[in-house]
N, C-alpha and C positions, 0 to 999 in steps of 0.2 A: 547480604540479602538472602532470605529463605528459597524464594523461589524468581525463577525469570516465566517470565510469560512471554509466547512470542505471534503474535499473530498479522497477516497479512489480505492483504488486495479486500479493503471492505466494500469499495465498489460503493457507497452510497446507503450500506446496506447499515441503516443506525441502531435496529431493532435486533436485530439478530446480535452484532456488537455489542451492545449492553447486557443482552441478554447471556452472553459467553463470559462477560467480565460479572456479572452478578452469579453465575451457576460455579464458576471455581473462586469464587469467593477474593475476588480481586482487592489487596489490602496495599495502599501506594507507602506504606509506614513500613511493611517488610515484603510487598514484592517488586522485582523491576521488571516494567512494561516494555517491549519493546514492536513495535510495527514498521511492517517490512514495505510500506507505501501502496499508492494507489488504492488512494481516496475518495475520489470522484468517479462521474460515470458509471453507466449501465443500471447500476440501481434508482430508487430512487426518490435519496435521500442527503444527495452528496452536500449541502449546506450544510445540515447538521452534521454528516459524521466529521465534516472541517471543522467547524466549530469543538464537536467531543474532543477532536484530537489534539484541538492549542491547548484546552482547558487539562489533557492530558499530561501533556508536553510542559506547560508555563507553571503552573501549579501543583502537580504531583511527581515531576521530575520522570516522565517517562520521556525515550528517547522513541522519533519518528523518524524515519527514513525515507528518500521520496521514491515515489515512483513512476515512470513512464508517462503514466496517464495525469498524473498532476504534471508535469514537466509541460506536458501539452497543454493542460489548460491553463498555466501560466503564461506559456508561450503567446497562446490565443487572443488573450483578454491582453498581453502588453502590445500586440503587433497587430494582431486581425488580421494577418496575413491569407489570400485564398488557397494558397495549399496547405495552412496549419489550420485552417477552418476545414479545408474537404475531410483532412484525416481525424480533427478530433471530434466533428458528428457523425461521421463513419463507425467509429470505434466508441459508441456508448455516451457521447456531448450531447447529444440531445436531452437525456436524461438529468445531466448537471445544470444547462440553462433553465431549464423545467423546475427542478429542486429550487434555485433560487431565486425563481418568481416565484412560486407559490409560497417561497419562505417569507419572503421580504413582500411581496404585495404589493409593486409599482401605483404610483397614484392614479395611472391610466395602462388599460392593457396594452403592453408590448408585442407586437407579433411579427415584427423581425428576430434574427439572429443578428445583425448588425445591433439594432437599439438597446437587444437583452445582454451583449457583450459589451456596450458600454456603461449600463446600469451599472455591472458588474464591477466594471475600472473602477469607476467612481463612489457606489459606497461597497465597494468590497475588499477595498487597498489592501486593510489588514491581512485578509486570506492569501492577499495574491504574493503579498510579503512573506508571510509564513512558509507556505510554501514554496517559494523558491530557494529560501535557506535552508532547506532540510540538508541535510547531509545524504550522500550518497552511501556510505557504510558507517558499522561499528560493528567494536571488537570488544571482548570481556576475553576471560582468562583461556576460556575454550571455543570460542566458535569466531566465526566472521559472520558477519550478516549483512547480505544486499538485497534489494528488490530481485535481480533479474540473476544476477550470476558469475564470475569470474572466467576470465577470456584465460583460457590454459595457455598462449602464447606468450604470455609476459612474464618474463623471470622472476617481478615484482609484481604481487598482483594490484598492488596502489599505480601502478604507472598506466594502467589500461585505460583507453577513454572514458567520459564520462556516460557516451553512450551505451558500453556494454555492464557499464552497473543498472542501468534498465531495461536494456533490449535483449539482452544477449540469451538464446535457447540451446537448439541442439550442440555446440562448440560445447558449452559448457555441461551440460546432459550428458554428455557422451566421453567429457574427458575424464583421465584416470590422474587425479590431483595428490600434487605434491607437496601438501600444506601440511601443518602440524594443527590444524584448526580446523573441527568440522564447520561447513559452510553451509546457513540455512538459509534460504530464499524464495520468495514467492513467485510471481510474473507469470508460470506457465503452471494451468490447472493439474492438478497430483492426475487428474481423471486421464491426463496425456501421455501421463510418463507411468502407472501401473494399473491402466484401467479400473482405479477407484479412487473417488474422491478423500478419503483416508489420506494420511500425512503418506507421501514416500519416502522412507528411510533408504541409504544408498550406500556404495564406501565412499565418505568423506563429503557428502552433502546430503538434505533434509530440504525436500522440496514440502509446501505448507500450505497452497493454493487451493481450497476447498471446493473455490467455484459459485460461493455463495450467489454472487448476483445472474448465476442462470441457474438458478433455484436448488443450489444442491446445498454445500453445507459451509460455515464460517469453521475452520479449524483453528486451536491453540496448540501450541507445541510447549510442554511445560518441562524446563528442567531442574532439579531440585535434588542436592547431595550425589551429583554427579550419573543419576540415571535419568530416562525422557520417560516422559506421561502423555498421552494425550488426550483431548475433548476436542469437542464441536457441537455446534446447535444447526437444525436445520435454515435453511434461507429462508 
């Protein structure tokens, strides 16, 4: 492969996403795509950007990774449970029901969240399916890549729960890692960790969270004969 592409947490955001993969010239014959999850939510466009991303993933061989916030709206839509419902309209669900009514266009208006979560079940199996097989990591010759992060406690970093490949912040932010692999990952906004929405480069991880869906920027992380580039388009 020429080049790896790496981008994450598009947040719903489909415009700006295509628009990143059209400005560096995204070619699925000699580059590998890689996304670091968190799909849904806050933006709002999350239907579509699920849909970009099987057509991604099934057809041009890019690898998706999941992330937190799909974890919950899988969780949602199989269970409807009221505390996986409080936290995933808290944290940007609103947004994602919204996106898939106006995408899809119910025969009659829905104005529960009950009715519009099982709309969902029902003709949206394939999303709910895709999504929860994502994988939690991958690895190429030089890097590891998770949504959230690596729990420095685990002598193996494969043996960590499945929760701290999506949740996990400061532990992982703050530790001094003993891998032979840089580790890039989204989850937590770059604006957090060096007061600018710009990629933050670290010793030994590459946070990549631009922040798109509260208006700041979609980032790519590109690397290519062994040195990083980066872009972004605004949100």
């Amino acid at each position: 492969m020429r080049r790896t592409l790496i981008v994450s947490d598009i947040h719903g955001c489909i415009k700006p996403f295509n628009r990143l993969l059209e400005q560096e010239g995204y070619n699925a014959a000699k580059d590998k795509l890689i996304l670091l999850g968190d799909y849904v939510d806050r933006g709002p466009h999350s239907k579509e950007v699920v849909d970009r991303v099987m057509e991604l993933v099934q057809d041009h061989g890019a690898i998706a990774l999941r992330g937190n916030h799909d974890h919950r709206f899988v969780q949602l839509i199989r269970t409807n449970l009221p505390d996986t419902k409080a936290r995933f309209l808290k944290y940007g669900g609103v947004a994602t029901l919204s996106s898939y009514m106006k995408a899809s266009k119910p025969p009659k208006p829905l104005t529960t969240s009950n009715a519009k979560i099982q709309y969902i079940r029902k003709h949206y199996a394939r999303h709910i399916q895709f999504l929860e097989k994502l994988p939690l990591y991958y690895e190429d010759e030089h890097h590891i890549f998770v949504h959230a992060g690596i729990n420095p406690k685990y002598a193996r970093w494969q043996d960590q729960p499945e929760h701290d490949f999506m949740y996990i912040r400061d532990e992982f932010h703050h530790a001094k890692l003993e891998l032979a692999k840089m580790v890039v990952f989204g989850h937590t906004k770059t604006s957090k960790l060096h007061a600018s929405s710009d990629i933050w480069f670290s010793d030994g991880k590459i946070g990549i969270d631009g922040g798109c869906a509260y208006g700041k920027q979609l980032n790519m992380l590109i690397f290519e004969e062994g040195t990083y580039r980066t872009a972004f388009v605004k949100g």
